[in-house]
mmJSON file of the N, C-alpha and C atoms, coordinates in Angstrom:
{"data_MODEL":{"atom_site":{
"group_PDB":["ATOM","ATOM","ATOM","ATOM","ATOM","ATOM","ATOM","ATOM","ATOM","ATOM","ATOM","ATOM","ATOM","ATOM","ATOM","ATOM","ATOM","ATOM","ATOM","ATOM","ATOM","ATOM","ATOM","ATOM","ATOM","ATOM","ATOM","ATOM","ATOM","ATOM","ATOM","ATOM","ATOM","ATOM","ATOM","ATOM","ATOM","ATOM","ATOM","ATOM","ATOM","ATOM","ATOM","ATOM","ATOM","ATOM","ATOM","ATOM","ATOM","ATOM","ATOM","ATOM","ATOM","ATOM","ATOM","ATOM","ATOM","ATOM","ATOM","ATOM","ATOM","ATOM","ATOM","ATOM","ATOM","ATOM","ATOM","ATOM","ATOM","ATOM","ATOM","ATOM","ATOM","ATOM","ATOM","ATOM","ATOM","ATOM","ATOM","ATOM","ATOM","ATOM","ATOM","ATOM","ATOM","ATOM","ATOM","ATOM","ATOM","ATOM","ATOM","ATOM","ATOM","ATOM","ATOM","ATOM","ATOM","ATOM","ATOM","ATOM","ATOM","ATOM","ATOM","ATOM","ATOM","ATOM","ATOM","ATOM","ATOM","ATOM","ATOM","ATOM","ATOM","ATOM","ATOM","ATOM","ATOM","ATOM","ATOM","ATOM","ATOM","ATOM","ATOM","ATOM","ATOM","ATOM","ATOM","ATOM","ATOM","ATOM","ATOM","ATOM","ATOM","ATOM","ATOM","ATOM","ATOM","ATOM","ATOM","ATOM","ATOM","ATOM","ATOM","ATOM","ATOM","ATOM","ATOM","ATOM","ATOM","ATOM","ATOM","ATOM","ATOM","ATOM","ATOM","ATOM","ATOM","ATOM","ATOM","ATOM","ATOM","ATOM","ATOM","ATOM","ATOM","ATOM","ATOM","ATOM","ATOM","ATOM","ATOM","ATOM","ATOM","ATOM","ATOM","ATOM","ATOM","ATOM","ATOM","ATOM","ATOM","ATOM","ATOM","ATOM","ATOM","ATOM","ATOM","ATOM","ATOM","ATOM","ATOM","ATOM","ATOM","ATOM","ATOM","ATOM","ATOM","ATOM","ATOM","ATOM","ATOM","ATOM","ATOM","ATOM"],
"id":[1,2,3,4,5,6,7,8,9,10,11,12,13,14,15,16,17,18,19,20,21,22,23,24,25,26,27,28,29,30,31,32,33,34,35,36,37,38,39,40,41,42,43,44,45,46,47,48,49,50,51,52,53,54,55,56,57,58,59,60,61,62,63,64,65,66,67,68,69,70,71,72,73,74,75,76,77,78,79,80,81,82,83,84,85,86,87,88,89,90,91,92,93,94,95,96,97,98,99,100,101,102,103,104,105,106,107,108,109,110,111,112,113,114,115,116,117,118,119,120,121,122,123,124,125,126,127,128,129,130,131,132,133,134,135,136,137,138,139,140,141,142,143,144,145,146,147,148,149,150,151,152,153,154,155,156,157,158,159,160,161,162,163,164,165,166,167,168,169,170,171,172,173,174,175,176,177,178,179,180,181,182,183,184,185,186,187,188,189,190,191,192,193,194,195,196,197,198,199,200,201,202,203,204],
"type_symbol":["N","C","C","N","C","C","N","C","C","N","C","C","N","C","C","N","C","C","N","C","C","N","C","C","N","C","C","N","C","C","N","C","C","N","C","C","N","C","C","N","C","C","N","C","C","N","C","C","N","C","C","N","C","C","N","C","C","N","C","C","N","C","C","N","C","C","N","C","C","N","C","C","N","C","C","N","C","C","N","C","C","N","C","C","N","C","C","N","C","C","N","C","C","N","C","C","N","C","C","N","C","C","N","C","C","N","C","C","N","C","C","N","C","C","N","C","C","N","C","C","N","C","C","N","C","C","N","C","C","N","C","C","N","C","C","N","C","C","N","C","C","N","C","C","N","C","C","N","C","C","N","C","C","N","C","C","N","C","C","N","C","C","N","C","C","N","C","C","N","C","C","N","C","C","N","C","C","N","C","C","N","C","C","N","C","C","N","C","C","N","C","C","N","C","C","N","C","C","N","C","C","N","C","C"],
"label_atom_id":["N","CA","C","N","CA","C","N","CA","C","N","CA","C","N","CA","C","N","CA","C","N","CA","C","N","CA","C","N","CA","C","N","CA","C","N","CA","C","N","CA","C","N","CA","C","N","CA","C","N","CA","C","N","CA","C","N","CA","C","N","CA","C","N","CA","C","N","CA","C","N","CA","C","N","CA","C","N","CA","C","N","CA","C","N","CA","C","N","CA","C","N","CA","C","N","CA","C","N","CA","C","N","CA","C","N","CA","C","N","CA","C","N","CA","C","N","CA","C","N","CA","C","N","CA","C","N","CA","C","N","CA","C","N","CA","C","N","CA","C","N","CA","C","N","CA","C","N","CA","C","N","CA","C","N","CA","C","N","CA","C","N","CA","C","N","CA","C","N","CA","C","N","CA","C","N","CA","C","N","CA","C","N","CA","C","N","CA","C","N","CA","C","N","CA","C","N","CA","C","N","CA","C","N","CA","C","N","CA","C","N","CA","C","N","CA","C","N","CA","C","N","CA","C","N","CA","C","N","CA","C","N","CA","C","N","CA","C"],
"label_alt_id":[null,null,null,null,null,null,null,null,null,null,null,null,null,null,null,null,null,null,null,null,null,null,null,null,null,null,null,null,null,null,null,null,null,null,null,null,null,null,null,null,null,null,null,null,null,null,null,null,null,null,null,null,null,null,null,null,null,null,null,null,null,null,null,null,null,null,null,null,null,null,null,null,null,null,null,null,null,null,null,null,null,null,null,null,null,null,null,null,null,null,null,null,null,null,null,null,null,null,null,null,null,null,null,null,null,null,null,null,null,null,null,null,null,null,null,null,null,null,null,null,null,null,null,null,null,null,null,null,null,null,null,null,null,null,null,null,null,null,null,null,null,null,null,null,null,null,null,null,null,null,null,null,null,null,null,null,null,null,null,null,null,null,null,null,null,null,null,null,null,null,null,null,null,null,null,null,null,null,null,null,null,null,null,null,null,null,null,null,null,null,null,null,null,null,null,null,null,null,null,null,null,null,null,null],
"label_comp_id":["UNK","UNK","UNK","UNK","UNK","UNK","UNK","UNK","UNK","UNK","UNK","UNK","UNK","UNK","UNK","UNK","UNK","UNK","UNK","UNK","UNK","UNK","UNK","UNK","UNK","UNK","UNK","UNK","UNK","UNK","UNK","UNK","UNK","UNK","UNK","UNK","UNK","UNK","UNK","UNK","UNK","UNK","UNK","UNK","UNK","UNK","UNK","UNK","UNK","UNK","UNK","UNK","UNK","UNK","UNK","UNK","UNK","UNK","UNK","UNK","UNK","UNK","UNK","UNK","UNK","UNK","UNK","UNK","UNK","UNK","UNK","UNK","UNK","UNK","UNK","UNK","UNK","UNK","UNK","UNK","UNK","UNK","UNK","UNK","UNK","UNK","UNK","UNK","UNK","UNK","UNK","UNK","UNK","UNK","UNK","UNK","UNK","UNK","UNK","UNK","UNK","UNK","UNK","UNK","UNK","UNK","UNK","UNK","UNK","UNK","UNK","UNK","UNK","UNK","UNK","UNK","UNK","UNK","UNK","UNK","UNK","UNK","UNK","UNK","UNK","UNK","UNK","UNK","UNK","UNK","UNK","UNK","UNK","UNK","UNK","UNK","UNK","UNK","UNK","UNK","UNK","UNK","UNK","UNK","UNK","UNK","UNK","UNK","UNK","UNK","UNK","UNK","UNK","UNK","UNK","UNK","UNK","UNK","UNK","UNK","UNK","UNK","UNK","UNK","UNK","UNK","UNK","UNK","UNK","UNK","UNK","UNK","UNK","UNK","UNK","UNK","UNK","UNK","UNK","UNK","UNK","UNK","UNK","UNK","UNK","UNK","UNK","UNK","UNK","UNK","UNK","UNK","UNK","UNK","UNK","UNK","UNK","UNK","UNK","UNK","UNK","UNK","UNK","UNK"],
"label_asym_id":["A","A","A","A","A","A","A","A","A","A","A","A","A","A","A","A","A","A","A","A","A","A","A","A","A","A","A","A","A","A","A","A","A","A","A","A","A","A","A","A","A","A","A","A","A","A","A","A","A","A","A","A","A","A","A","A","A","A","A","A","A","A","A","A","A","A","A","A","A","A","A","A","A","A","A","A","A","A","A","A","A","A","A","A","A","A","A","A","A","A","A","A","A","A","A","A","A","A","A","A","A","A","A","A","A","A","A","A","A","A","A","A","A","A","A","A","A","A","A","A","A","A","A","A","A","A","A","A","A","A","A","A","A","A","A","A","A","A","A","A","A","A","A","A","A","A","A","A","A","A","A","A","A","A","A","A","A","A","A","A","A","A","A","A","A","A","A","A","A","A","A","A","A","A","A","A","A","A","A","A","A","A","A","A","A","A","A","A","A","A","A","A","A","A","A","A","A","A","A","A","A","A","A","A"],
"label_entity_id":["1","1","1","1","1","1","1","1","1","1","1","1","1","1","1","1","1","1","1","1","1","1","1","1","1","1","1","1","1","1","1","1","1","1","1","1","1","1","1","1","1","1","1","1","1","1","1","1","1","1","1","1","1","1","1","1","1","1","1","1","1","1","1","1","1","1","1","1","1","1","1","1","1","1","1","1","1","1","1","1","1","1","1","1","1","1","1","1","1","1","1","1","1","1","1","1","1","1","1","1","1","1","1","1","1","1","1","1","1","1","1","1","1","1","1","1","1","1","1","1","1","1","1","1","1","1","1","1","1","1","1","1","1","1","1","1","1","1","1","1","1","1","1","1","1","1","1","1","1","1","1","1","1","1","1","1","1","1","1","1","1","1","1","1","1","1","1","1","1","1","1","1","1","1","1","1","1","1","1","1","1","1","1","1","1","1","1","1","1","1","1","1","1","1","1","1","1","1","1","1","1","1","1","1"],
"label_seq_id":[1,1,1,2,2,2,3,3,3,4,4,4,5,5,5,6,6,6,7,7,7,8,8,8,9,9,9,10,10,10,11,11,11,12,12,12,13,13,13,14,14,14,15,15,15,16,16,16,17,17,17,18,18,18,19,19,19,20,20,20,21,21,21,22,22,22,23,23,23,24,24,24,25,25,25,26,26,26,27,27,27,28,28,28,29,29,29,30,30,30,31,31,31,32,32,32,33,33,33,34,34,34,35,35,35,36,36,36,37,37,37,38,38,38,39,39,39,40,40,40,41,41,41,42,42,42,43,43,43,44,44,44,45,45,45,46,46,46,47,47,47,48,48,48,49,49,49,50,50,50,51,51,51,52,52,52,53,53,53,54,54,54,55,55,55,56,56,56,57,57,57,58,58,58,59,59,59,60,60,60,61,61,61,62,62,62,63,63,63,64,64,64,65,65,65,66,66,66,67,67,67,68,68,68],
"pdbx_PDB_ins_code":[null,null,null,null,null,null,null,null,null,null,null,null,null,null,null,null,null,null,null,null,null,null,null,null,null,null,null,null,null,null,null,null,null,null,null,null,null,null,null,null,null,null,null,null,null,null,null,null,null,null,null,null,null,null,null,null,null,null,null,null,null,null,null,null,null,null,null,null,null,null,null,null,null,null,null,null,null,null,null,null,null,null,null,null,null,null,null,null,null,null,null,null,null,null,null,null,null,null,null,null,null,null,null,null,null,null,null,null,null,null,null,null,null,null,null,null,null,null,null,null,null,null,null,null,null,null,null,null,null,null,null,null,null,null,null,null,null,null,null,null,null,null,null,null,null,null,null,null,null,null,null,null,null,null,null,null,null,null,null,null,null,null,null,null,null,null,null,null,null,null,null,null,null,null,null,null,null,null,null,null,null,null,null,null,null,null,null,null,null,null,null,null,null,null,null,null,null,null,null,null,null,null,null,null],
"Cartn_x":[130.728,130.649,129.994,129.0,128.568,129.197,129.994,130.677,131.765,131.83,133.053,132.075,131.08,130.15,130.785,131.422,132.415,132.788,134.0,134.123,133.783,132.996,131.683,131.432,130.368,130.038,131.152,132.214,132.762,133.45,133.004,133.359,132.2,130.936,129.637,129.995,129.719,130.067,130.882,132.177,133.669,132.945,132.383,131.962,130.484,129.68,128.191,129.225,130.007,130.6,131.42,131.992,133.139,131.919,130.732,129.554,128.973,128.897,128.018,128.558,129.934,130.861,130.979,131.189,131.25,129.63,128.885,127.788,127.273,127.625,127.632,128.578,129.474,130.857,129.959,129.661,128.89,127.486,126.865,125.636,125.544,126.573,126.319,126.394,126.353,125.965,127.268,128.008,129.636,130.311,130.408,131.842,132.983,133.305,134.925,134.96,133.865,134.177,133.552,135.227,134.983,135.137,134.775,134.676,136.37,136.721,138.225,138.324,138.358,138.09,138.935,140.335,140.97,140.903,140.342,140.025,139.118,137.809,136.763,136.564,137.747,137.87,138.874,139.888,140.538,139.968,138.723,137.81,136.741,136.721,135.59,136.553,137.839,138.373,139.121,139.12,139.402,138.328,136.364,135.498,135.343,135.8,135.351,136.709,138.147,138.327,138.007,137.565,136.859,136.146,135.531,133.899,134.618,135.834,136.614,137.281,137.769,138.328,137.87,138.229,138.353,138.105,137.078,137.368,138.224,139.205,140.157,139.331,138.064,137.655,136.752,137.312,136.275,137.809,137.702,138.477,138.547,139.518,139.076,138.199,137.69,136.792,135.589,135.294,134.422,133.718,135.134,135.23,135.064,135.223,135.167,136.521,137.418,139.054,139.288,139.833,140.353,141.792,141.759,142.88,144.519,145.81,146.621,147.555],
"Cartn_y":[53.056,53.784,55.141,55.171,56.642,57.55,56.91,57.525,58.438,58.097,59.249,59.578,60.489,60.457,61.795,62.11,63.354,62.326,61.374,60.621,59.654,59.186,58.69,59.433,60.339,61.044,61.99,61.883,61.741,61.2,60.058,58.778,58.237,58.437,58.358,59.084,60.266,61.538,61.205,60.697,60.559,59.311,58.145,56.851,57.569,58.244,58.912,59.84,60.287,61.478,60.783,59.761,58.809,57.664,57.684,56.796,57.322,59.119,59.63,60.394,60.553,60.833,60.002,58.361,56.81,57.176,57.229,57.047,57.825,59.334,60.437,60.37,60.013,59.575,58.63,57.247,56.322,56.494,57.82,57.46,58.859,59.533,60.962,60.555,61.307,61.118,61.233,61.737,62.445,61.241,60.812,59.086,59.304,60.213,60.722,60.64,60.335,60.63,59.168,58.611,57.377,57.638,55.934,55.865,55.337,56.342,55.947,54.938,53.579,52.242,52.521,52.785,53.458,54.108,55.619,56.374,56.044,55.343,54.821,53.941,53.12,52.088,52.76,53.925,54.651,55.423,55.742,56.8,56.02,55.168,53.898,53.453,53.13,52.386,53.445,54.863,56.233,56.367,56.144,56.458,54.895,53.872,53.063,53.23,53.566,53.966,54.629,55.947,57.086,56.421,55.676,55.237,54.112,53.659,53.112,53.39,54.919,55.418,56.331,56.716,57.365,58.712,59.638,61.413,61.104,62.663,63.017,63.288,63.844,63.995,63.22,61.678,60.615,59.599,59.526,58.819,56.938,56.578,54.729,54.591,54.873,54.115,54.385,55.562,55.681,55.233,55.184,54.233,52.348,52.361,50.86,49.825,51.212,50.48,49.188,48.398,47.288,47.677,47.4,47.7,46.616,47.078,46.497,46.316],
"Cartn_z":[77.188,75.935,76.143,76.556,76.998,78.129,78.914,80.134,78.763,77.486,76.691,75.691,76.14,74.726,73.79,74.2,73.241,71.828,72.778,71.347,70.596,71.276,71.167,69.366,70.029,68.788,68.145,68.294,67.259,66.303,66.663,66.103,65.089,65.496,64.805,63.339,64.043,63.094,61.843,62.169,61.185,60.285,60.896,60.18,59.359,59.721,58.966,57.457,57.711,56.457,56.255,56.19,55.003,54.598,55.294,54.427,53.381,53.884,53.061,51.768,51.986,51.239,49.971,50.624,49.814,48.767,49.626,48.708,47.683,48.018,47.318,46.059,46.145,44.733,44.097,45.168,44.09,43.425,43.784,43.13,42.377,42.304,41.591,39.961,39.25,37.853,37.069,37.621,36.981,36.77,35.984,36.084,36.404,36.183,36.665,38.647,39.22,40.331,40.805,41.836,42.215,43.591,44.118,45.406,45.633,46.955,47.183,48.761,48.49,49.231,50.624,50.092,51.096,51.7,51.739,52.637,52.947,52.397,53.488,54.133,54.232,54.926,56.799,56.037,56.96,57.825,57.314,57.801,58.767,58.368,59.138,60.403,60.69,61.312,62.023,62.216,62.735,63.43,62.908,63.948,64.881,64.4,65.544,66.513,66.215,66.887,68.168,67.61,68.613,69.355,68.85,69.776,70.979,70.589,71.949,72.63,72.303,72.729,74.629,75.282,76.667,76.527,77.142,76.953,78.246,78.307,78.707,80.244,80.374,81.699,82.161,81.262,82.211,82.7,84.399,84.998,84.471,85.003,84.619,85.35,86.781,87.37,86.466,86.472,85.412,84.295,83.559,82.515,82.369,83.586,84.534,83.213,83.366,82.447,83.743,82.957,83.527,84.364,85.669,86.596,86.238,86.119,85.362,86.414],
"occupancy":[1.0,1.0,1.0,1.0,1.0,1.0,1.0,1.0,1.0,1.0,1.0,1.0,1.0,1.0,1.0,1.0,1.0,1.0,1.0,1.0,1.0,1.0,1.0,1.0,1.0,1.0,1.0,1.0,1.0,1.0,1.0,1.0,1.0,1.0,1.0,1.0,1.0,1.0,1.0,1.0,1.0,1.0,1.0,1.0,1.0,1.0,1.0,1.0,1.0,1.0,1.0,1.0,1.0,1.0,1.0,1.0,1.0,1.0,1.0,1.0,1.0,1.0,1.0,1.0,1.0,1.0,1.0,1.0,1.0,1.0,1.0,1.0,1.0,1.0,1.0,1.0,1.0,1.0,1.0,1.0,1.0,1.0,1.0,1.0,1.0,1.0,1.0,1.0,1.0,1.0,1.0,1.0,1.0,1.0,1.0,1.0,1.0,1.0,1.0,1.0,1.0,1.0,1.0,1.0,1.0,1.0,1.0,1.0,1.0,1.0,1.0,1.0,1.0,1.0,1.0,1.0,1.0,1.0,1.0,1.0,1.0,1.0,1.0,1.0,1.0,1.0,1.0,1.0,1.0,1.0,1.0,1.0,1.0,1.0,1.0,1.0,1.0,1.0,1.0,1.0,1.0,1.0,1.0,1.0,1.0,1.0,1.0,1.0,1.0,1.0,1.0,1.0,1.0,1.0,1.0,1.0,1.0,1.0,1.0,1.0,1.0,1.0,1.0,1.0,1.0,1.0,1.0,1.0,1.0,1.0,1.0,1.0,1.0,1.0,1.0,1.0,1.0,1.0,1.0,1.0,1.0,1.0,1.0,1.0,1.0,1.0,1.0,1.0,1.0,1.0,1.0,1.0,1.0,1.0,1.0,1.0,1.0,1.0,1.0,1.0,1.0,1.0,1.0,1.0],
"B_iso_or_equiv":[0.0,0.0,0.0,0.0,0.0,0.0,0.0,0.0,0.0,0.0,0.0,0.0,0.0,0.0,0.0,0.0,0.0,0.0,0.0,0.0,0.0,0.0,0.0,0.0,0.0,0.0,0.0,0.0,0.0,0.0,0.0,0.0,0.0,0.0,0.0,0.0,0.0,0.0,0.0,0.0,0.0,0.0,0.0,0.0,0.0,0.0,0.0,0.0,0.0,0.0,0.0,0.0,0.0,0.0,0.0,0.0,0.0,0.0,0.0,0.0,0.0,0.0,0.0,0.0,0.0,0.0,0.0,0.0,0.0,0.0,0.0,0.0,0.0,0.0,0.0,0.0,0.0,0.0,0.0,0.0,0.0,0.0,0.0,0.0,0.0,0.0,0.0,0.0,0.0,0.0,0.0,0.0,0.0,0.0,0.0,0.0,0.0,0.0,0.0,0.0,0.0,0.0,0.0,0.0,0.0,0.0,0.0,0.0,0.0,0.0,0.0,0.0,0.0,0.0,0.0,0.0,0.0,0.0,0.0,0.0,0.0,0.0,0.0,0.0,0.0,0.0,0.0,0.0,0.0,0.0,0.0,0.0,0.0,0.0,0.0,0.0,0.0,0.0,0.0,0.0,0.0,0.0,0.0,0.0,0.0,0.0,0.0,0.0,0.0,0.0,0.0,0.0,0.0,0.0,0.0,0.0,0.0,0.0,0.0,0.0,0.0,0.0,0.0,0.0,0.0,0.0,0.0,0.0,0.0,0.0,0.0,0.0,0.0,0.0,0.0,0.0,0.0,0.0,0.0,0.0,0.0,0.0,0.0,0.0,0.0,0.0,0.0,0.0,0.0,0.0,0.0,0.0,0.0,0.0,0.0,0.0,0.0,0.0,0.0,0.0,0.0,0.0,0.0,0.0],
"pdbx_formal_charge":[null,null,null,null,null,null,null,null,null,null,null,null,null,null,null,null,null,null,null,null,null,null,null,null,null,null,null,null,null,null,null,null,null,null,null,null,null,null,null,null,null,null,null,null,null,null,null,null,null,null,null,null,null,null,null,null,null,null,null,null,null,null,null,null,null,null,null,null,null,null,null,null,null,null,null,null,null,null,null,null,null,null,null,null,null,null,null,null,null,null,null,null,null,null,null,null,null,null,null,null,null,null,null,null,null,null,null,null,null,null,null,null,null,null,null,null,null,null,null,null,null,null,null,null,null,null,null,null,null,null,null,null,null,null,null,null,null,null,null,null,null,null,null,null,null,null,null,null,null,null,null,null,null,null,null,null,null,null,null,null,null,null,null,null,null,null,null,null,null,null,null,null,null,null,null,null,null,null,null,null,null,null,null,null,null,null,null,null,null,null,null,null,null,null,null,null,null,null,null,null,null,null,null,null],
"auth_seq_id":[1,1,1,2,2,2,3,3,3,4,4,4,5,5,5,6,6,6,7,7,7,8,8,8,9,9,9,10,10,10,11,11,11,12,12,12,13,13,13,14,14,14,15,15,15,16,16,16,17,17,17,18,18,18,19,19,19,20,20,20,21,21,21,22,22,22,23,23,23,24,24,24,25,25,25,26,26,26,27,27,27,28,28,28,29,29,29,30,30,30,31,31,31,32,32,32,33,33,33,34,34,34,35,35,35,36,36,36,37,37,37,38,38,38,39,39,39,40,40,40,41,41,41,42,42,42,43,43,43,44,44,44,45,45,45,46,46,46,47,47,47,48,48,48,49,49,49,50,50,50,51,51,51,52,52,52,53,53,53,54,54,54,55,55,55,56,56,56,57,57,57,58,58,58,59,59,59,60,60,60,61,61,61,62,62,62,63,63,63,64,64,64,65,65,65,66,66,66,67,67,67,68,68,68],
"auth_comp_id":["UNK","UNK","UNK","UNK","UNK","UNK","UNK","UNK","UNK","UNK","UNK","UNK","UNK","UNK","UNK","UNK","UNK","UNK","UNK","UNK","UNK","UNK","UNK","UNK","UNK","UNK","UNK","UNK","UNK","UNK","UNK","UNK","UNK","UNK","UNK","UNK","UNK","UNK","UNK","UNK","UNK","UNK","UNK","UNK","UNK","UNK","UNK","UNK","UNK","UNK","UNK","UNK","UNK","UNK","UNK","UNK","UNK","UNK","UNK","UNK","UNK","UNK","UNK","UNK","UNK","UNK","UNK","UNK","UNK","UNK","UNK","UNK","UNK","UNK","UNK","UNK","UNK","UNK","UNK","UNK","UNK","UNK","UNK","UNK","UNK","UNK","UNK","UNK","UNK","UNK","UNK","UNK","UNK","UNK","UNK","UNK","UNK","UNK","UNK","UNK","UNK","UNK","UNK","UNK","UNK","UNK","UNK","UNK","UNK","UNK","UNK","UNK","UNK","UNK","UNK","UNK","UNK","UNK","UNK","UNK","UNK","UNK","UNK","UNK","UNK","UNK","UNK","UNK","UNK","UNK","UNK","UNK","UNK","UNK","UNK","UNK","UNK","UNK","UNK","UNK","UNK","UNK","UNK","UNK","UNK","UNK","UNK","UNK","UNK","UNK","UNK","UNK","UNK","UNK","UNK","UNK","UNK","UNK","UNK","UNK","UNK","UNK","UNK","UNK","UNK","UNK","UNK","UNK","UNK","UNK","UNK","UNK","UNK","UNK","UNK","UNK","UNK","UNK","UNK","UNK","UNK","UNK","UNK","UNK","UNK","UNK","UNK","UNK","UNK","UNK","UNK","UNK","UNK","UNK","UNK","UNK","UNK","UNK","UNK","UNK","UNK","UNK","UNK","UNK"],
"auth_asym_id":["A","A","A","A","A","A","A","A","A","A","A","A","A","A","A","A","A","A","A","A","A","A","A","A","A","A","A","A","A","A","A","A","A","A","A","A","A","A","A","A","A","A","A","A","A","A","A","A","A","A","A","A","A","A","A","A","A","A","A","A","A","A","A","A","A","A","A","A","A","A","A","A","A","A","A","A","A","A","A","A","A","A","A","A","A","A","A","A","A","A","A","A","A","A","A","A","A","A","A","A","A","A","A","A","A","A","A","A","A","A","A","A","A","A","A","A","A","A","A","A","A","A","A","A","A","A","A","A","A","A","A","A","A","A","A","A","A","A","A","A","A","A","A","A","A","A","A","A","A","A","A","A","A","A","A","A","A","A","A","A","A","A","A","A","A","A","A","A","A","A","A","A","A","A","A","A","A","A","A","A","A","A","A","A","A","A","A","A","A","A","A","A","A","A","A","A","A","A","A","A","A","A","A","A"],
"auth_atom_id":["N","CA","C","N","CA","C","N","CA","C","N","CA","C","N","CA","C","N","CA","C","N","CA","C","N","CA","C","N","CA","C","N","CA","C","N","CA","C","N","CA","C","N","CA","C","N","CA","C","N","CA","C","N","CA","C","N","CA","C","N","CA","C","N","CA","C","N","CA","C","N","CA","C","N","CA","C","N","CA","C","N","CA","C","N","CA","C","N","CA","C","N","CA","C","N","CA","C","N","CA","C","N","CA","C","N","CA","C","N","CA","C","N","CA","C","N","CA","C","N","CA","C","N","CA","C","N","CA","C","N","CA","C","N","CA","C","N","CA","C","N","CA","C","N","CA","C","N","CA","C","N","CA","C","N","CA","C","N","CA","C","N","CA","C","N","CA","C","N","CA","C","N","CA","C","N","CA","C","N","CA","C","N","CA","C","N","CA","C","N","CA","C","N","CA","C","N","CA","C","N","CA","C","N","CA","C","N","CA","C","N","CA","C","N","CA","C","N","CA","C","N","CA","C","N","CA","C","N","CA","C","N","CA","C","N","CA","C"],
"pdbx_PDB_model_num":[1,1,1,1,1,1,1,1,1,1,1,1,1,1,1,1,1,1,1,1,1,1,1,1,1,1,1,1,1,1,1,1,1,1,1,1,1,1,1,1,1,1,1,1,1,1,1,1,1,1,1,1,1,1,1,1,1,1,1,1,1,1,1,1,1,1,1,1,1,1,1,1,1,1,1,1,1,1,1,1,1,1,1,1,1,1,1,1,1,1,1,1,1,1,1,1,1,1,1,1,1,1,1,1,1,1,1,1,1,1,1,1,1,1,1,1,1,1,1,1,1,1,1,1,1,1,1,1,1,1,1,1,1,1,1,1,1,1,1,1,1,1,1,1,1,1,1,1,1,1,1,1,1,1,1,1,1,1,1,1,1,1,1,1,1,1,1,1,1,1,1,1,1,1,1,1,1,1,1,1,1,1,1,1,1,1,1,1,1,1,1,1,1,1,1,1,1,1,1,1,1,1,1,1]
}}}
């Protein structure tokens, strides 16, 4: 996980601002403004993505990817 810390953190990043986004709709004062389940569920499952994802200049050994 740290051998790709690019997407790594940007995967953090994407899951922290569709949380803070979620929470910001739900706790603001305006009623007209809801929380949209879908995009934060899309937005959540885009950064754990990332965070499993490979950077482009880390090799498999590196990565210790499973040999196929």
């Amino acid at each position: 996980m740290l051998t790709s810390w690019r997407t790594t953190f940007a995967g953090i990043g994407a899951i922290l601002v569709a949380v803070g986004a979620a929470a910001t709709a739900h706790f603001d004062t305006d009623p007209t403004t809801v929380v949209d389940f879908g995009v934060l569920v899309a937005a959540i499952l885009a950064g754990i993505g990332l965070i499993s994802a490979r950077d482009n200049g880390v090799t498999s050994e590196q990565a210790n990817a499973p040999k196929t």
